[in-house]
N, CA, C and O atoms as a Tripos MOL2 file, in Angstrom:
@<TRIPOS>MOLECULE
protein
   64    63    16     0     0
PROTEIN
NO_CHARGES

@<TRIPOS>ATOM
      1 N          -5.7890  -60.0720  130.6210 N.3       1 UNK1
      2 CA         -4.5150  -60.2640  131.3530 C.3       1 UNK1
      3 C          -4.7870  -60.1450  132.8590 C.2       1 UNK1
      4 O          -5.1770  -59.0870  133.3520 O.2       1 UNK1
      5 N          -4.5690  -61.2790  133.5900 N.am      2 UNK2
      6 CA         -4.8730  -61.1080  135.0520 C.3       2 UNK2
      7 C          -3.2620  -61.1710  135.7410 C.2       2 UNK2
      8 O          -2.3810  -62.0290  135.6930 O.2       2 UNK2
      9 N          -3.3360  -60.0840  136.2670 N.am      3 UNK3
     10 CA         -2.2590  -59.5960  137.7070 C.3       3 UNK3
     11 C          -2.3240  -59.9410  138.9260 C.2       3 UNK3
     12 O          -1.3390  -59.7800  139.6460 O.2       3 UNK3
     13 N          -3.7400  -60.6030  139.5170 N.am      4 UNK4
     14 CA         -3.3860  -60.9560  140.8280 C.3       4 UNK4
     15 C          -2.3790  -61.6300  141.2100 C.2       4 UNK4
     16 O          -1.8530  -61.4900  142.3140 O.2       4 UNK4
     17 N          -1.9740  -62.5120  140.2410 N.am      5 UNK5
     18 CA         -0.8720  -63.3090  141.3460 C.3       5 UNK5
     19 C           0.7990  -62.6640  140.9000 C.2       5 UNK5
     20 O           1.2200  -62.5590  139.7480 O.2       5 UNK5
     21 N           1.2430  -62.4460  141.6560 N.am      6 UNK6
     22 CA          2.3760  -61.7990  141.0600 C.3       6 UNK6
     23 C           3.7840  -63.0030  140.7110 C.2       6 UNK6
     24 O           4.8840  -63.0430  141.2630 O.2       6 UNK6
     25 N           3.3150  -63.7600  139.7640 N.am      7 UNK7
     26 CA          4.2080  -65.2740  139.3070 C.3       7 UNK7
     27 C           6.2170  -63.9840  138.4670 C.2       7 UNK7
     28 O           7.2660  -64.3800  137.9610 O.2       7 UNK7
     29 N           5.8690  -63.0420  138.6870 N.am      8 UNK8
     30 CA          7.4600  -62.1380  138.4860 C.3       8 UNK8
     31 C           7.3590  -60.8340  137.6530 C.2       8 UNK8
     32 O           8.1600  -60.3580  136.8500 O.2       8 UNK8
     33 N           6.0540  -60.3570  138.1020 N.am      9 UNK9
     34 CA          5.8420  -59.4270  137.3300 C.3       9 UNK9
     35 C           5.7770  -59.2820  135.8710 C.2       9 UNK9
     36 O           4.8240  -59.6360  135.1760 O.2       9 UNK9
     37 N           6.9480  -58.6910  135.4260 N.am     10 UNK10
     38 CA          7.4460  -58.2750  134.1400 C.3      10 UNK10
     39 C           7.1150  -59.4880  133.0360 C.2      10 UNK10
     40 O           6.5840  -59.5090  131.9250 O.2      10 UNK10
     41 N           7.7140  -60.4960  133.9350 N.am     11 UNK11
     42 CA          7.5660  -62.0380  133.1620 C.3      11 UNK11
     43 C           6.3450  -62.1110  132.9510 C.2      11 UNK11
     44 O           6.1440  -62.1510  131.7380 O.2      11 UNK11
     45 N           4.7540  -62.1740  133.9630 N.am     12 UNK12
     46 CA          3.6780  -62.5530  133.6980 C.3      12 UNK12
     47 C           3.0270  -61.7700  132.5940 C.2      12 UNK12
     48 O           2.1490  -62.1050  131.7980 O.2      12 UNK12
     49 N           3.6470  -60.6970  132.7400 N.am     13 UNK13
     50 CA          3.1300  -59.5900  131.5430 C.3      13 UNK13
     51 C           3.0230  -59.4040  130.2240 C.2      13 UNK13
     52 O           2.2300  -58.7780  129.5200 O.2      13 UNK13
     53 N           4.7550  -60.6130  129.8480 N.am     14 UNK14
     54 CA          4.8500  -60.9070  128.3690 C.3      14 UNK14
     55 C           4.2350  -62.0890  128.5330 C.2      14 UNK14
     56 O           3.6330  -62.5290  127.5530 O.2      14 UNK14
     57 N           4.2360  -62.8660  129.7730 N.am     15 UNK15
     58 CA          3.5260  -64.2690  129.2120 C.3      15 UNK15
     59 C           1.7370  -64.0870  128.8240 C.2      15 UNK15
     60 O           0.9420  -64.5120  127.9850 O.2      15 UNK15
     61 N           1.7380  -63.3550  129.7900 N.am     16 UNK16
     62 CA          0.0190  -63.1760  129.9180 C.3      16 UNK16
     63 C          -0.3370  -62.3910  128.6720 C.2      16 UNK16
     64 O          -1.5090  -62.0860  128.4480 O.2      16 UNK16
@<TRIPOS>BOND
     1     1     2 1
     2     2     3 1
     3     3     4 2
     4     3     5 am
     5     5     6 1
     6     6     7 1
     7     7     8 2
     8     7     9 am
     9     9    10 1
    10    10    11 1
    11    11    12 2
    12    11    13 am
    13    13    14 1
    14    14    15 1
    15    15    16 2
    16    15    17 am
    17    17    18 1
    18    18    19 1
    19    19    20 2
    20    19    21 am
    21    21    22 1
    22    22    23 1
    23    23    24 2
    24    23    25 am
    25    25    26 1
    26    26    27 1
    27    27    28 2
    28    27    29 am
    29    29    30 1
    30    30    31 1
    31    31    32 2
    32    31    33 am
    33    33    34 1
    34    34    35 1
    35    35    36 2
    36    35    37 am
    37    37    38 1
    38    38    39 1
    39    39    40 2
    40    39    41 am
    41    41    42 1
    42    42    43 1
    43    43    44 2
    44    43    45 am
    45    45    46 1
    46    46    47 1
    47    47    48 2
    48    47    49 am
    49    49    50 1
    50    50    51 1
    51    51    52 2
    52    51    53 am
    53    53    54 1
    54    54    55 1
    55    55    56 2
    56    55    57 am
    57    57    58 1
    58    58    59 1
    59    59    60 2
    60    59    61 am
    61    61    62 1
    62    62    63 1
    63    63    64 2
@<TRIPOS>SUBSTRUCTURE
     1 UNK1         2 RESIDUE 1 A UNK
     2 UNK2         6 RESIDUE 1 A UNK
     3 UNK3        10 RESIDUE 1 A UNK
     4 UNK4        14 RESIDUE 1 A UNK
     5 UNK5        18 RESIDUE 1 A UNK
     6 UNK6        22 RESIDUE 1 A UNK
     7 UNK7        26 RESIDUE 1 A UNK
     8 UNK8        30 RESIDUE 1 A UNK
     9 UNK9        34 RESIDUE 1 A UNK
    10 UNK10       38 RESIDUE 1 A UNK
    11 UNK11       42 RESIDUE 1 A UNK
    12 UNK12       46 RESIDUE 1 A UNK
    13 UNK13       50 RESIDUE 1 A UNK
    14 UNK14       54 RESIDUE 1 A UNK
    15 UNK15       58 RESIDUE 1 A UNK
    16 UNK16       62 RESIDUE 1 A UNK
């Protein structure tokens, strides 16, 4: 799971 880009937080988190 990569975090650098912050595409909405929470959102990238379930997407990723």
């Amino acid at each position: 799971m990569q975090v650098h880009p912050p595409y909405g937080n929470a959102a990238k988190f379930e997407t990723l």
